[in-house]
C-alpha positions as CSV (number, residue, x, y, z in Angstrom):
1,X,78.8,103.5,136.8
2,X,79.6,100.2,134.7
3,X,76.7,97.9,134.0
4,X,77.9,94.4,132.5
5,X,75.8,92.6,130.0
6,X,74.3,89.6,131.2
7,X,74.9,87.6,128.6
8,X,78.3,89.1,127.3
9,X,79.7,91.0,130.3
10,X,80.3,93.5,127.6
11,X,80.9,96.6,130.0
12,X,78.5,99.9,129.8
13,X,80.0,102.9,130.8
14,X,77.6,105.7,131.9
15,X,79.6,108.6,133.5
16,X,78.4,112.2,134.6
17,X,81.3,113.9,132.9
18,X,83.8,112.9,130.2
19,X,86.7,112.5,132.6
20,X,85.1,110.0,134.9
21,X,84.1,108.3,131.7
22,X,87.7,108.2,130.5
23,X,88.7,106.9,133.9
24,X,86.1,104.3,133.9
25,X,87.1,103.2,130.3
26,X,90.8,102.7,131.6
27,X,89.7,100.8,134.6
28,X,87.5,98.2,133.2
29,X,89.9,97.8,129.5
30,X,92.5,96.6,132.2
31,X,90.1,94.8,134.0
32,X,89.3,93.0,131.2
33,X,92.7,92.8,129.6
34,X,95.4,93.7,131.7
35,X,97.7,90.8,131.3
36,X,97.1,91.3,127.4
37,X,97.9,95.0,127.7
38,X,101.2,94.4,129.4
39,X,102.5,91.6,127.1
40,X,101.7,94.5,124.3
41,X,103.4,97.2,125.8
42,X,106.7,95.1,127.1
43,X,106.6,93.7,123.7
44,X,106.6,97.7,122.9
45,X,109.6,98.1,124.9
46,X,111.5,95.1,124.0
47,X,110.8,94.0,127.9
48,X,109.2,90.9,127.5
49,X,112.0,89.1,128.8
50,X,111.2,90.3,132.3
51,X,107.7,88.9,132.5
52,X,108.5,85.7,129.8
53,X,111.7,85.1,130.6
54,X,115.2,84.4,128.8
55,X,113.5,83.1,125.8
56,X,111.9,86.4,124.9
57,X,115.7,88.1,125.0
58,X,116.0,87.8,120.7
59,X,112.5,89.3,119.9
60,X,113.3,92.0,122.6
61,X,116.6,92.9,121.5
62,X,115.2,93.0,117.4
63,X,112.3,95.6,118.8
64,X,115.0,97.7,120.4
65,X,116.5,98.4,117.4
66,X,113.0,99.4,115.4
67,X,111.8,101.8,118.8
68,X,114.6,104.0,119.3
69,X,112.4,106.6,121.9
70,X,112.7,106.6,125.6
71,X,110.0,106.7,128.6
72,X,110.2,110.6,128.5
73,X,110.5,111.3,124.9
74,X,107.7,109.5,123.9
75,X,105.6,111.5,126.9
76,X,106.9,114.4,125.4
77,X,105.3,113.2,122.4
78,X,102.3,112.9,123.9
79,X,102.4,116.0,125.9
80,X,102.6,118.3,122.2
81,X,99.4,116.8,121.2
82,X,97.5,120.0,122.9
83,X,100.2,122.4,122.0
84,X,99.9,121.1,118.0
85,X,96.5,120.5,117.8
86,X,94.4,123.3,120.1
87,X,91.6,122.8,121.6
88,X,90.8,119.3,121.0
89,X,94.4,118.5,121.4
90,X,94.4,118.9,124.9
91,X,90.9,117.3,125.3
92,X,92.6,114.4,123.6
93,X,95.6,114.7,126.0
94,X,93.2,115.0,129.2
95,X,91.0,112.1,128.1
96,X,94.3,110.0,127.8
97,X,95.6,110.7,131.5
98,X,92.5,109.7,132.9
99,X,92.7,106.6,130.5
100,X,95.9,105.9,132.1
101,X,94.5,106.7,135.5
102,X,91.7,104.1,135.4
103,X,93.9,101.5,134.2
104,X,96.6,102.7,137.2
105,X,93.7,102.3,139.6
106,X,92.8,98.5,138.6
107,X,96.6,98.1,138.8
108,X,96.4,99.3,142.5
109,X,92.9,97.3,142.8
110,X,95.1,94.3,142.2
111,X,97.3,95.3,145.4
112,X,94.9,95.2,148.1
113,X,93.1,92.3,146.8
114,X,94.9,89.9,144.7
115,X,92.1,87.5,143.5
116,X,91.4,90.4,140.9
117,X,94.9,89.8,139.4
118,X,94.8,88.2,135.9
119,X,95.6,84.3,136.3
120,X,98.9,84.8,133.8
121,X,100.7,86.9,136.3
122,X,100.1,84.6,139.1
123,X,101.4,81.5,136.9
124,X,104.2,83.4,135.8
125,X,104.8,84.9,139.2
126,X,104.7,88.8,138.3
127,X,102.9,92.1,139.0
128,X,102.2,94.6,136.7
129,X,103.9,98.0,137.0
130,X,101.6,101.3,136.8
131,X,100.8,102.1,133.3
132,X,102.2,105.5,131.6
133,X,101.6,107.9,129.2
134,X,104.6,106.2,127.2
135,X,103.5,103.1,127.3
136,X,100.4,104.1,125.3
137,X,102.2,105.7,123.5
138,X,104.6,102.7,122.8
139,X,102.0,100.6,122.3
140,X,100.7,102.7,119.4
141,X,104.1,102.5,117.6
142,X,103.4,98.8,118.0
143,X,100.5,98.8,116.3
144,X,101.2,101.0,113.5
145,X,104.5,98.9,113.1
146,X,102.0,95.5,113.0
147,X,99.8,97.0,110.7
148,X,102.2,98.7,108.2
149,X,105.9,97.7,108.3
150,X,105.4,94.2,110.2
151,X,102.1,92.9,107.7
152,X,100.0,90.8,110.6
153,X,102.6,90.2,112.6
154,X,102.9,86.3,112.1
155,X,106.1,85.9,113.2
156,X,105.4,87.9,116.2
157,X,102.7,85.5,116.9
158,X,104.8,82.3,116.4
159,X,106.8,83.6,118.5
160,X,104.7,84.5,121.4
161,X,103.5,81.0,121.4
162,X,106.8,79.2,121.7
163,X,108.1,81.6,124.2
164,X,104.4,80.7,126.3
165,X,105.0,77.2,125.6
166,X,108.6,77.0,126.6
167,X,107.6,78.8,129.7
168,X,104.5,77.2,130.9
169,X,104.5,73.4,128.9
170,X,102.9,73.3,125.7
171,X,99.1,72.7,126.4
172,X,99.6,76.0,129.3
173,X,101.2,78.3,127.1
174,X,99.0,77.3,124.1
175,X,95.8,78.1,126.2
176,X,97.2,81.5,127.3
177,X,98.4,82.0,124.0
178,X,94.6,81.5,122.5
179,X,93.4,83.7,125.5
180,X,95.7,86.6,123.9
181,X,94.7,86.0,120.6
182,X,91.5,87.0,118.9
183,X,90.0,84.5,117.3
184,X,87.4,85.2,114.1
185,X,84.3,84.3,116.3
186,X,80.9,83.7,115.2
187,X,79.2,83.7,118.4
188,X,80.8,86.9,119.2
189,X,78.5,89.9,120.1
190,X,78.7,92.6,116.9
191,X,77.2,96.1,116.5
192,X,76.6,97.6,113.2
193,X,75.7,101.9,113.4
């Protein structure tokens, strides 16, 4: 069951085992952020030129050359989690697939009824494909590259916004662009433990 907060629509996930929890945790992260997810992982797979267009072709072709694993190597990756780490590597591995299941089965939500479909894919005219184990596991080279090799990624971020902007006019592509982004908000909900 997901309850949404009233006043945030924060989602709240209660589950009768771990797996339906997973799956609901993959469902509503793409409910919430699918378009966001897929910009991350075809920016992942030096892709982004099939959902941005010919402008995206340099930044694609540079991450091609720092991501050198294909589809099925990096599930192989992901598949020796519970062979190298036991136990709570193949807890790790099954949370994951039901990760990847929930967000498959928004994906197919979109199919049978469209108005669920993120606004960007419809002003772009795309679909998303169904999610995989690689692409989370692209996704997380990504981020390690953003946070380590890459600093904060601010030519990344430049050049997401021109490439929106050259697609969609600039006041279009700059309010996708600041849907994408996260802002330092002071409004925004926080939780301290």
């Amino acid at each position: 069951t997901v309850i949404r907060d009233k006043q945030f629509d924060v989602p709240h996930i209660y589950a009768s085992s771990r797996s339906a929890g997973m799956y609901a945790t993959g469902y509503t992260t793409a409910q919430d952020r699918l378009f966001l997810m897929d910009v991350l992982r075809r920016m992942a797979e030096g892709t982004q030129a099939g959902l941005l267009g010919p402008s995206a072709i340099g930044s694609d072709s540079s991450v091609l050359g720092q991501f050198d694993l294909s589809p099925a190597e990096l599930t192989r990756e992901i598949n020796k989690v519970a062979q190298q780490e036991g136990k709570a590597g193949q807890q790790a591995l099954d949370d994951l697939k039901q990760y990847v299941a929930g967000i498959n089965g928004y994906i197919n939500a979109t199919k049978t009824n469209p108005t669920l479909l993120p606004a960007e894919y419809v002003a772009l005219g795309a679909l998303p494909r169904a999610w995989t184990l690689a692409d989370t596991a692209a996704e997380g080279y990504l981020l390690i590259a953003q946070f380590t090799v890459a600093g904060d990624g601010e030519q990344w971020q430049s050049d997401i916004l021109g490439r929106l902007q050259n697609r969609l006019g600039d006041a279009k592509g700059r309010e996708v662009y600041d849907d994408l982004r996260l802002d330092n908000d002071p409004d925004a909900m926080t939780r301290t433990t």
